[in-house]
Each structure stands twice: as C-alpha cells, then as structure tokens.
KOLZA-805524 format. One record per atom (N, C-alpha, C, CB): x, y, z; residue in three letters; atom name; residue number from 1. Coordinates in nm, 4 decimals. Glycine has a CB too. Layout:
% KOLZA-805524
       xx       yy       zz   r  a   k
        X        Y        Z ALA CA NUM
...
% end
This chain:
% KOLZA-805524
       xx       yy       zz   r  a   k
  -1.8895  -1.5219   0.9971 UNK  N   1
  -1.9404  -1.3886   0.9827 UNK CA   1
  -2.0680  -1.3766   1.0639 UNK  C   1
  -1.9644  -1.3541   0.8350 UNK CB   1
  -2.0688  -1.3006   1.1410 UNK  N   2
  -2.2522  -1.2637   1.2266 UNK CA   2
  -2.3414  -1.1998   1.1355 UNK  C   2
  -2.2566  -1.1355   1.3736 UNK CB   2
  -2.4608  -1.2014   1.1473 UNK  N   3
  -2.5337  -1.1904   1.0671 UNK CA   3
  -2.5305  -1.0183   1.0696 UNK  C   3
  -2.6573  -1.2768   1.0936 UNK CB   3
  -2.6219  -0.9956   0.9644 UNK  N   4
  -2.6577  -0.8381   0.8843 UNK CA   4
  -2.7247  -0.8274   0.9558 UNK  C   4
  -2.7124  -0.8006   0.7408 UNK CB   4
  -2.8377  -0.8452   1.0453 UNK  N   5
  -2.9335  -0.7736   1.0899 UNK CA   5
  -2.9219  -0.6099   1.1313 UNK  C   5
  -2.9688  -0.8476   1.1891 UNK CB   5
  -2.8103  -0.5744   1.1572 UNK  N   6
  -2.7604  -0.4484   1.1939 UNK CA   6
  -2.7511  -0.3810   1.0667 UNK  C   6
  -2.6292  -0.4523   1.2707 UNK CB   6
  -2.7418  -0.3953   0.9455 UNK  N   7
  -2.7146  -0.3260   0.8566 UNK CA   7
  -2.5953  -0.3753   0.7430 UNK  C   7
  -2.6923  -0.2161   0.9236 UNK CB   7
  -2.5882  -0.3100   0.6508 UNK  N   8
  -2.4550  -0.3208   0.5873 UNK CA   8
  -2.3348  -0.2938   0.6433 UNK  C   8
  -2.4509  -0.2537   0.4923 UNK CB   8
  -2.3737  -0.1775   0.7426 UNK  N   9
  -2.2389  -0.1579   0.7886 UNK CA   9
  -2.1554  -0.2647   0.8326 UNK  C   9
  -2.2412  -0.0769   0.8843 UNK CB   9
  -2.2413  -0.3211   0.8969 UNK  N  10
  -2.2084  -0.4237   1.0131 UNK CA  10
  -2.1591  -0.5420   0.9012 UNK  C  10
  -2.3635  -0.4729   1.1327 UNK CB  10
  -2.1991  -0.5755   0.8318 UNK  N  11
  -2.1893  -0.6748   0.7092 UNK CA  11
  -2.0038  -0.6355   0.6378 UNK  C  11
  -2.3535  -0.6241   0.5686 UNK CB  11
  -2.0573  -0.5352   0.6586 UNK  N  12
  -1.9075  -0.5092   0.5669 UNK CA  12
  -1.7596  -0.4935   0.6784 UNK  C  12
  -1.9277  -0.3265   0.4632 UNK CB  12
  -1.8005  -0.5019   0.7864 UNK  N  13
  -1.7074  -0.4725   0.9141 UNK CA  13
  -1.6790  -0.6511   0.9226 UNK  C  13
  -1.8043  -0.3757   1.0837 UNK CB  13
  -1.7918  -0.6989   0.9093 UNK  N  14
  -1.7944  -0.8700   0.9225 UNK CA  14
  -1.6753  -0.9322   0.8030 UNK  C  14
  -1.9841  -0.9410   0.8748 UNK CB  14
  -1.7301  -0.8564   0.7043 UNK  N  15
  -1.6299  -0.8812   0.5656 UNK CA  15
  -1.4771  -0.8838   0.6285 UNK  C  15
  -1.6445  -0.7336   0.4322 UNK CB  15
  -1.4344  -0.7514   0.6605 UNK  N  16
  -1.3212  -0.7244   0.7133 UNK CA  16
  -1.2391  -0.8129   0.7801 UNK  C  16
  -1.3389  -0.6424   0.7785 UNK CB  16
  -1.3383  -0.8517   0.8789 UNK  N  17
  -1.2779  -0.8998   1.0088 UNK CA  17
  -1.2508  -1.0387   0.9538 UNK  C  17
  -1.3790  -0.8919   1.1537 UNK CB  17
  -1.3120  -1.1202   0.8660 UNK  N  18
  -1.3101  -1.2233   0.8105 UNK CA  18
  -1.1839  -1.2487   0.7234 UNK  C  18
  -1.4214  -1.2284   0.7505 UNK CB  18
  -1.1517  -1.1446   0.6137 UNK  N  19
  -1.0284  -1.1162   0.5804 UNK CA  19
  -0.8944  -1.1092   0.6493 UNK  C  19
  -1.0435  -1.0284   0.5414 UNK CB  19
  -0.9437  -1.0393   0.7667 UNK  N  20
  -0.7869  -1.0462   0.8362 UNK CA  20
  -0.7781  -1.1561   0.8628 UNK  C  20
  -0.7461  -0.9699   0.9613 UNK CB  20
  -0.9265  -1.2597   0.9430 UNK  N  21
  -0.8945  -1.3835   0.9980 UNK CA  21
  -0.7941  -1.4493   0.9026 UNK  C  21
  -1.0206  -1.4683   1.0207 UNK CB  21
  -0.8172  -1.4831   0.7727 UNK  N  22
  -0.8122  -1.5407   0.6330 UNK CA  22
  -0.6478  -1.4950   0.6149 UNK  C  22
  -0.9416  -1.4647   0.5069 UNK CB  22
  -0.6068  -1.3870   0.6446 UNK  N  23
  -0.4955  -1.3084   0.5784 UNK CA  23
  -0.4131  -1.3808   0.7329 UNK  C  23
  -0.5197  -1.0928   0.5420 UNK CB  23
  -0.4600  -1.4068   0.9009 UNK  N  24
  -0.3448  -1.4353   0.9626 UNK CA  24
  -0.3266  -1.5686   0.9346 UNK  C  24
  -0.3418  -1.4047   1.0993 UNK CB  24
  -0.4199  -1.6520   0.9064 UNK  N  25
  -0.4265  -1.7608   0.8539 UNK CA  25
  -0.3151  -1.7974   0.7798 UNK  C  25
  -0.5263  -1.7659   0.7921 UNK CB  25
  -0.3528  -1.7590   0.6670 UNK  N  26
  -0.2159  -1.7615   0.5749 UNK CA  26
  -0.0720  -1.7220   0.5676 UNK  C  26
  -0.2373  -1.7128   0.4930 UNK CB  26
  -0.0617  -1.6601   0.6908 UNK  N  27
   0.0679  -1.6042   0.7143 UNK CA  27
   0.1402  -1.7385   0.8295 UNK  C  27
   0.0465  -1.4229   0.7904 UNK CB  27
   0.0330  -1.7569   0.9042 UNK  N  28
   0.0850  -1.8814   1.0030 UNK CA  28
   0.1029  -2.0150   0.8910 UNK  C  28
  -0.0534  -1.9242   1.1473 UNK CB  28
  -0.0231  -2.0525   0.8070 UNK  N  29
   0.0679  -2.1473   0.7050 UNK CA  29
   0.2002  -2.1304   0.6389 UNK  C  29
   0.0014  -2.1668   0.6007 UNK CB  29
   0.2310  -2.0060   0.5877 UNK  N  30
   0.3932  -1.9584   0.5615 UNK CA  30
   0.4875  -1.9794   0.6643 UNK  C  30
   0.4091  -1.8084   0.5372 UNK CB  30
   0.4538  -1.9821   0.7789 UNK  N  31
   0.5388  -1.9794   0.8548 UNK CA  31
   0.6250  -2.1283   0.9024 UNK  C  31
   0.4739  -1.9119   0.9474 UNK CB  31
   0.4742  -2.2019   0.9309 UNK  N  32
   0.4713  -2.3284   0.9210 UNK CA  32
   0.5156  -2.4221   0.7875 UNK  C  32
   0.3527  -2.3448   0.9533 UNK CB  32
   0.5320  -2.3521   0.6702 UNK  N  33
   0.5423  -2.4515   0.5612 UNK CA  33
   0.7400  -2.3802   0.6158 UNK  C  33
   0.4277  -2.4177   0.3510 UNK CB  33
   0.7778  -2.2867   0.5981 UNK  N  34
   0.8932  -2.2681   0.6227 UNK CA  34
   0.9638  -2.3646   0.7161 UNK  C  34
   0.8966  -2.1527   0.6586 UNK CB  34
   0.9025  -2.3830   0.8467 UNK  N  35
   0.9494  -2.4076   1.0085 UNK CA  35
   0.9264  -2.5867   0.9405 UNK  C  35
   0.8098  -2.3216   1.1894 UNK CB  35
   0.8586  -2.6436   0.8361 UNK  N  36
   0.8930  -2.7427   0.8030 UNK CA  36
   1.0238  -2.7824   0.7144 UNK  C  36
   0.7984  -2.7700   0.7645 UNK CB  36
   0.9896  -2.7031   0.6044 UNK  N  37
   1.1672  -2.7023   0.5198 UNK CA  37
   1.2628  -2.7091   0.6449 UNK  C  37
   1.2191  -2.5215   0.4115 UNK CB  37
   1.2689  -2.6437   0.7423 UNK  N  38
   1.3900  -2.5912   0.8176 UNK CA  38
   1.4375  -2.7012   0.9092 UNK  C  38
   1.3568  -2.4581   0.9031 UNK CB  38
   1.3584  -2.8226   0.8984 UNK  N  39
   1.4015  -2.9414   0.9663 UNK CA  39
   1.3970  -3.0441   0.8671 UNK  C  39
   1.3190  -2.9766   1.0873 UNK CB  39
   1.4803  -3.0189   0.7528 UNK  N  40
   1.5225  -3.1152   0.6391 UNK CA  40
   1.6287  -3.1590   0.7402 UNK  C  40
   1.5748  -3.0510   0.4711 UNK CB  40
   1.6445  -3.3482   0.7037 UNK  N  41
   1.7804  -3.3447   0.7324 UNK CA  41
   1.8768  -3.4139   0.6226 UNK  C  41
   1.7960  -3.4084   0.8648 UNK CB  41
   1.9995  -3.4170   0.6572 UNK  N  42
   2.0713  -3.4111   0.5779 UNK CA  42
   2.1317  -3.5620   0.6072 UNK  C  42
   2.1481  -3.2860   0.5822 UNK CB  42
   2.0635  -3.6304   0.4741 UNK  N  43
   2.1068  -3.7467   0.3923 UNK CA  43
   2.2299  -3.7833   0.4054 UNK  C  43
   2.0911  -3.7310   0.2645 UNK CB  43
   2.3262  -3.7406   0.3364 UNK  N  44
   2.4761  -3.7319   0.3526 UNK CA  44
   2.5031  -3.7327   0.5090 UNK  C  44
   2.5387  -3.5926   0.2793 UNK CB  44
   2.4528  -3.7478   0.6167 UNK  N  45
   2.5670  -3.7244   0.7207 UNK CA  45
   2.4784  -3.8512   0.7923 UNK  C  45
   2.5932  -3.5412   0.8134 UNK CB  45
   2.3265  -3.8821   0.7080 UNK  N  46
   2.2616  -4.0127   0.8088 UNK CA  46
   2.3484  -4.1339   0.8053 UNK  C  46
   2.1041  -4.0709   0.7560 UNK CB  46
   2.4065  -4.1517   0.7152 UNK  N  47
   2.4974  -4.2977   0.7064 UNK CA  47
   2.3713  -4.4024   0.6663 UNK  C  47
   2.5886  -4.3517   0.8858 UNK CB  47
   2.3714  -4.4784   0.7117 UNK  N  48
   2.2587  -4.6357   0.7401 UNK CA  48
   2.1164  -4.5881   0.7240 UNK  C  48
   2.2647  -4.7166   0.9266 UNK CB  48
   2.0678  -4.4339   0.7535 UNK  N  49
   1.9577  -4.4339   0.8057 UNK CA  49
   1.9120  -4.3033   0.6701 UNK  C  49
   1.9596  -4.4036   0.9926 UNK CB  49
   2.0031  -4.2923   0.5635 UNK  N  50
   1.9817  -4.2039   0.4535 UNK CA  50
   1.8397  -4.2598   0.4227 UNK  C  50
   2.0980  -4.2107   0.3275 UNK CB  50
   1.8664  -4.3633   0.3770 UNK  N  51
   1.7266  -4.3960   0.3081 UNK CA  51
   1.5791  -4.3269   0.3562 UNK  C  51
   1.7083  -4.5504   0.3273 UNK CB  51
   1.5626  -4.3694   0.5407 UNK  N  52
   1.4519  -4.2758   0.5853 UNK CA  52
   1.5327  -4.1312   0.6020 UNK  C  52
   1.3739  -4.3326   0.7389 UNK CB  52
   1.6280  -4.0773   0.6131 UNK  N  53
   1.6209  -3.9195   0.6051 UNK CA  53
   1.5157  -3.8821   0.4453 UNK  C  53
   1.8190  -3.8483   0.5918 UNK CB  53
   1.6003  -3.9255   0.3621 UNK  N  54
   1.5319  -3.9200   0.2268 UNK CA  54
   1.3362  -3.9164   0.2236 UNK  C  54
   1.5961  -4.0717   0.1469 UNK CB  54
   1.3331  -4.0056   0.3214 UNK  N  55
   1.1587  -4.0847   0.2642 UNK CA  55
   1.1523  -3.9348   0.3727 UNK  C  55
   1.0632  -4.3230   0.3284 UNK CB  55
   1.1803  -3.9452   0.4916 UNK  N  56
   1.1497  -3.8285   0.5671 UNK CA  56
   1.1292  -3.6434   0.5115 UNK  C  56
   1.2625  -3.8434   0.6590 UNK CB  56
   1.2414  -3.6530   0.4230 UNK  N  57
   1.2546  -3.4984   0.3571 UNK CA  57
   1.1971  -3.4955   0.2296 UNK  C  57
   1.4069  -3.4440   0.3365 UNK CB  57
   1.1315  -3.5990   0.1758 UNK  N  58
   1.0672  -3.6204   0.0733 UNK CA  58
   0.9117  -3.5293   0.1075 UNK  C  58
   1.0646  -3.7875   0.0500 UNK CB  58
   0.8521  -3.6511   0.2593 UNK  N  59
   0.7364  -3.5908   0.2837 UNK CA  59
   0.7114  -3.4523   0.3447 UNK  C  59
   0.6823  -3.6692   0.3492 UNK CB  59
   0.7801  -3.4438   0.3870 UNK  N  60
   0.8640  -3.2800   0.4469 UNK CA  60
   0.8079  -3.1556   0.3499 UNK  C  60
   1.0780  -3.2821   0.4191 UNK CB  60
   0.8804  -3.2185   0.2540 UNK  N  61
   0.8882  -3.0512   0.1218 UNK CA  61
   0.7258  -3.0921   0.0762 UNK  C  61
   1.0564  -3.0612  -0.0852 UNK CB  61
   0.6333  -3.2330   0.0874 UNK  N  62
   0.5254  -3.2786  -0.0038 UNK CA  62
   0.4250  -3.1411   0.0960 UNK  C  62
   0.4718  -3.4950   0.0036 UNK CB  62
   0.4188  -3.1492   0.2663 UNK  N  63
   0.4084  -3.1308   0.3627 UNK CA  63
   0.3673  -2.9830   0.3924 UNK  C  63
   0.5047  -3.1791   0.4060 UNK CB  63
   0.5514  -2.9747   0.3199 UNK  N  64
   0.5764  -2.7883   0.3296 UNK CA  64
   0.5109  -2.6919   0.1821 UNK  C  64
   0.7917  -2.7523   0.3296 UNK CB  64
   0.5092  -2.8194   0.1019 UNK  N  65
   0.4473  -2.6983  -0.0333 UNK CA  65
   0.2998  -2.7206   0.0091 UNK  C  65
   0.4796  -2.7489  -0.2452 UNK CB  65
   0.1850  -2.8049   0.0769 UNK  N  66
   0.1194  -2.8136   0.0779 UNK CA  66
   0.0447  -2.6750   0.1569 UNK  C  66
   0.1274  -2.9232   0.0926 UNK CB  66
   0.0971  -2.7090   0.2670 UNK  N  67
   0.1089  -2.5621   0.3297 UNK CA  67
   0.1478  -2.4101   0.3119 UNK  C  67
   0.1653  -2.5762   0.3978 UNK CB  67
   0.2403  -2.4321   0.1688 UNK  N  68
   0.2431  -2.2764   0.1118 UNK CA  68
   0.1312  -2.2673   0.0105 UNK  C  68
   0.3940  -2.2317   0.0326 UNK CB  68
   0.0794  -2.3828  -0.0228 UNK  N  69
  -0.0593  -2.3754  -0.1735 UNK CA  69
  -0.1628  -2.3117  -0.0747 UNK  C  69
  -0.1423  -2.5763  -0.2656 UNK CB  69
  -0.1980  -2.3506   0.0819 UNK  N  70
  -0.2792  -2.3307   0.1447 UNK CA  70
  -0.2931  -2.2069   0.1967 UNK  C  70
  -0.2785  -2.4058   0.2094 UNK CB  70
  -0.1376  -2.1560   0.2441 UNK  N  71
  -0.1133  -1.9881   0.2650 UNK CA  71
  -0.1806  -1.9433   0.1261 UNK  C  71
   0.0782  -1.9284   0.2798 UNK CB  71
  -0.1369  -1.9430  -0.0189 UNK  N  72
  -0.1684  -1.8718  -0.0946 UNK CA  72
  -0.3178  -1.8793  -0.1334 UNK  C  72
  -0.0861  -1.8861  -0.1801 UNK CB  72
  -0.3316  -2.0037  -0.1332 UNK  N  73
  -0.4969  -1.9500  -0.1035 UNK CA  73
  -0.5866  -1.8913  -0.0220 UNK  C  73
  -0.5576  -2.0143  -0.1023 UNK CB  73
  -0.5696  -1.8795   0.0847 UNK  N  74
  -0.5990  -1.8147   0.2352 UNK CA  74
  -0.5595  -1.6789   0.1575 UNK  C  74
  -0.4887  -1.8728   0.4008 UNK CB  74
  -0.4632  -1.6206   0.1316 UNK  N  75
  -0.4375  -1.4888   0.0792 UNK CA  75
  -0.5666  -1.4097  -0.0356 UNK  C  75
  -0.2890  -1.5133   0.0004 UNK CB  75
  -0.5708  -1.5490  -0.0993 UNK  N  76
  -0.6252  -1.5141  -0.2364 UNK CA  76
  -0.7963  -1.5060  -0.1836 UNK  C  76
  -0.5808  -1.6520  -0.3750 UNK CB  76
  -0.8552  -1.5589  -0.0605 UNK  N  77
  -0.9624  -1.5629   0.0178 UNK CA  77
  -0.9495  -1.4206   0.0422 UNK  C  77
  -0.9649  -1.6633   0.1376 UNK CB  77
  -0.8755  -1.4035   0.1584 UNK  N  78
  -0.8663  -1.2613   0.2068 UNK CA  78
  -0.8816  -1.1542   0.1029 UNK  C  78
  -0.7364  -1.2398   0.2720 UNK CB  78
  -0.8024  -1.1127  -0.0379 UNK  N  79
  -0.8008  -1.0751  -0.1013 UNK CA  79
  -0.9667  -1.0406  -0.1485 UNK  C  79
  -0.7128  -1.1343  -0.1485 UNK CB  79
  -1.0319  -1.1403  -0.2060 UNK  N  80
  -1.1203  -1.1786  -0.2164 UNK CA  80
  -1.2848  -1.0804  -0.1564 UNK  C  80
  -1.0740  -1.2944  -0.1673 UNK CB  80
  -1.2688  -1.1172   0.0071 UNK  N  81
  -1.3242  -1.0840   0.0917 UNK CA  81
  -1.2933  -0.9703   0.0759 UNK  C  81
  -1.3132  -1.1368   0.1910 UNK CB  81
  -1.2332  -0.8998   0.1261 UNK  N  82
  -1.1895  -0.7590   0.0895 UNK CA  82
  -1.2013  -0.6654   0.0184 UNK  C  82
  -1.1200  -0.7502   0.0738 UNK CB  82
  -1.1843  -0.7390  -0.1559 UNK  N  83
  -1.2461  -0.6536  -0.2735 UNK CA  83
  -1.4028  -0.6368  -0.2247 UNK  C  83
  -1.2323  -0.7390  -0.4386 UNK CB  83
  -1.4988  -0.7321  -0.1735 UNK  N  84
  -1.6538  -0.7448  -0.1596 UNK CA  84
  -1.6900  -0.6604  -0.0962 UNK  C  84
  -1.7107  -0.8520  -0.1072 UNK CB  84
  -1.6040  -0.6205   0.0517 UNK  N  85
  -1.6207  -0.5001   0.1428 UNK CA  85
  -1.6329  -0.4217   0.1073 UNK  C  85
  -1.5570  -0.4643   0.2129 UNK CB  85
  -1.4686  -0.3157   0.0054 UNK  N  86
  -1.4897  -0.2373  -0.0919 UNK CA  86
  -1.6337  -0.2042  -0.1901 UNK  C  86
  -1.3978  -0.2802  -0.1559 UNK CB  86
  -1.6808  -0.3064  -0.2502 UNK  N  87
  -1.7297  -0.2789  -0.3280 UNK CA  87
  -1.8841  -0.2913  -0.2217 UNK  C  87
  -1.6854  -0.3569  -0.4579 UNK CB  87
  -1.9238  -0.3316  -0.1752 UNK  N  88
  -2.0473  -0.3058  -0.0958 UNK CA  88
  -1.9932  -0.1769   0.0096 UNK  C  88
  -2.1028  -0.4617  -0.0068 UNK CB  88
  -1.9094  -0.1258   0.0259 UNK  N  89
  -1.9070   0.0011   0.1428 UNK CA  89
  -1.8805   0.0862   0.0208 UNK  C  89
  -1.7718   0.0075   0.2936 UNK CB  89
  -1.8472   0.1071  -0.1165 UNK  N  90
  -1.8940   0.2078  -0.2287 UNK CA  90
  -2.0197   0.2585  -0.2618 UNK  C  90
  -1.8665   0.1644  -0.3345 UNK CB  90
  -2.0901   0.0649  -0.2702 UNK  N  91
  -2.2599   0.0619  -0.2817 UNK CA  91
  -2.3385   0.1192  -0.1956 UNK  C  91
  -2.3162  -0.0611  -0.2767 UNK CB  91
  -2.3106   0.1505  -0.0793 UNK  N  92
  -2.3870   0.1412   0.0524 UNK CA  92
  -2.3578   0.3585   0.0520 UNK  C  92
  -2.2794  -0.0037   0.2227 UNK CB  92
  -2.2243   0.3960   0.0400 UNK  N  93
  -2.1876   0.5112  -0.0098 UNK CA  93
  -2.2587   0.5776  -0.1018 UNK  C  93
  -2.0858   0.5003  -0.0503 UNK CB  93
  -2.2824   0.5132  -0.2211 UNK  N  94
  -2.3438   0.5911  -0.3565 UNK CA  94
  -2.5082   0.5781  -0.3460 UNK  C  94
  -2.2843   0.5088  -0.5182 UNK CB  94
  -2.5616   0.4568  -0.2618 UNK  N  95
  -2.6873   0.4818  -0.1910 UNK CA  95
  -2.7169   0.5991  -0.0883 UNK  C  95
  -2.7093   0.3696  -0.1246 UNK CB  95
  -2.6384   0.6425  -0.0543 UNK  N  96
  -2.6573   0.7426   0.0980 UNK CA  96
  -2.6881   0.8166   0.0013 UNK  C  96
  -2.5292   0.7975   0.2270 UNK CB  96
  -2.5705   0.8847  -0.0941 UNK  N  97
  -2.5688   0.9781  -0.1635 UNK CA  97
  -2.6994   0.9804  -0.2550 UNK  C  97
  -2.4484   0.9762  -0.2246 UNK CB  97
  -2.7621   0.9249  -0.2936 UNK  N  98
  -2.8442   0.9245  -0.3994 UNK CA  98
  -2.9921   0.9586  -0.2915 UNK  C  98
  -2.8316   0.7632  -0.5012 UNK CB  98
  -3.0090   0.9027  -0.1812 UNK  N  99
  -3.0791   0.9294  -0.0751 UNK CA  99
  -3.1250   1.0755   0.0067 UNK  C  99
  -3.0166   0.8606  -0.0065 UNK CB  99
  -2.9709   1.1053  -0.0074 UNK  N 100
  -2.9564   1.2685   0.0273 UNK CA 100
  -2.9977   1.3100  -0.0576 UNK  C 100
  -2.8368   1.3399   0.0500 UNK CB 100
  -2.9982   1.3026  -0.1717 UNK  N 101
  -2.9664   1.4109  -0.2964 UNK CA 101
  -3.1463   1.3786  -0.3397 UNK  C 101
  -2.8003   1.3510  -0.4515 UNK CB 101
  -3.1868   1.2820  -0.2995 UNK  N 102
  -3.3510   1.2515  -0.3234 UNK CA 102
  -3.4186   1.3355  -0.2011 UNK  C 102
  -3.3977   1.0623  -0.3107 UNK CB 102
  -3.3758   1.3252  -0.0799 UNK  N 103
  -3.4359   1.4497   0.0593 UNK CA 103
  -3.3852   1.5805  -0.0144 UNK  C 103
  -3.3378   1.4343   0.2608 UNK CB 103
  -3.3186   1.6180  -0.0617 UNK  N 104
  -3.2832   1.7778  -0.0493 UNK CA 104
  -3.4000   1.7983  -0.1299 UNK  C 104
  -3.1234   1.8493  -0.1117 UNK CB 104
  -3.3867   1.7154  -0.2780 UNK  N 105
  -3.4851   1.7399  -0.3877 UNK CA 105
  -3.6732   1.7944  -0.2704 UNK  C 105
  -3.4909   1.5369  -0.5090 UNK CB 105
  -3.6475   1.7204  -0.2004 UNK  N 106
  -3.8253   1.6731  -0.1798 UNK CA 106
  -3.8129   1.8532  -0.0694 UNK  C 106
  -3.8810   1.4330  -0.0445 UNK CB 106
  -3.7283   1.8789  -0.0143 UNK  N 107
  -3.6988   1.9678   0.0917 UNK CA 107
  -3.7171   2.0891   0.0121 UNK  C 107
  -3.5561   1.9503   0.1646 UNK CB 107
  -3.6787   2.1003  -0.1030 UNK  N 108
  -3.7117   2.2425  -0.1667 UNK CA 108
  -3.8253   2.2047  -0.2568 UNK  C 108
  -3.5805   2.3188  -0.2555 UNK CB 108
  -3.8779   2.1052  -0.2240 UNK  N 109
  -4.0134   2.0767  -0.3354 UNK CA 109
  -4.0107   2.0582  -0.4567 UNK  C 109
  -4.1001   2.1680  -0.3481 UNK CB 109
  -3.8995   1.9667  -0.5167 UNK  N 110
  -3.8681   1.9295  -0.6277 UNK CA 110
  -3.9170   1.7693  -0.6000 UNK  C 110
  -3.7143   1.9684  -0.6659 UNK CB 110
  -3.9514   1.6637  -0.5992 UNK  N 111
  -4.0004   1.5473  -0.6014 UNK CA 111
  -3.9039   1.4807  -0.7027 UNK  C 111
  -4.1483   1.5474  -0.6323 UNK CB 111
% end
C-alpha cells in the first residue's frame, strides 16, 4: 500500500487496489490447486509403478488443498480489505458532511 500522505482518499483507493491484488491472488491459487488435481494419475493403469503414482497423488491433493486453504484465505483478505475501504470512504463521507453543515452554520452566523 503507498502511503496516506495524499489523504484518505488516496488511502482508501490503496485499500482497493490491495484487495483486488489479494482477490487475483486467490483466484490464480484456485486455479492452480485445480491444474494440480487435474494431473492425478491413475494407479490402476501404473502397473509396477502404482505405489509412486499413489505417493505421487497423495502429495498432489496434500499440494492442491493447500492451495485452495490459501485461495480462501486470500479471498477472506480481500474481503477484509474491502469492508475497511467501505467503512473509512463512509467515515471520510459523514466527515465532509458534518464539515459542510459546520461552514453553512458559520456562513449565516450560526457558530
């Protein structure tokens, strides 16, 4: 994330951009935990060499769920990040507003 010095805005655009990073993230681990399942091989047709297909498709699926725990957390990051944006670009919103509504006051000489 680059720093705030620019403002909230900028902070909360940082949020964003961080999220998507987080959200393609996790979509390439899905993809990858899949594109691992998808080169199981099949035991039954190794003959002699079942035993390592087995040890092979064992670490495979250990491999491939590892990589979907990692997508779903990457999601649950993004997610995350995202609600914070929201809720600081509300904050940053209901400040303007309270700001305005403090100038109008002072503009007709209400303090």
């Amino acid at each position: 994330m680059s720093s705030n010095d620019h403002g909230p805005s900028v902070a909360i655009a940082d949020l964003r951009a961080d999220a998507q990073t987080w959200r393609e993230r996790g979509a390439a681990l899905a993809g990858l935990s899949q594109s691992i399942r998808d080169v199981a091989l099949d035991s039954d047709r190794l003959g002699v060499f079942a035993l390592a297909g087995q040890t092979h498709n064992s670490l495979a699926e250990q491999l491939s769920q590892q990589c979907a725990e990692s997508s779903a957390a990457a999601e649950r990051l993004s997610a995350d990040l995202t609600h914070a944006a929201d809720t600081y670009e509300r904050a940053e919103e209901e400040s303007t507003r309270g700001l305005h509504g403090i100038g109008q006051q002072i503009e007709r000489g209400n303090p």
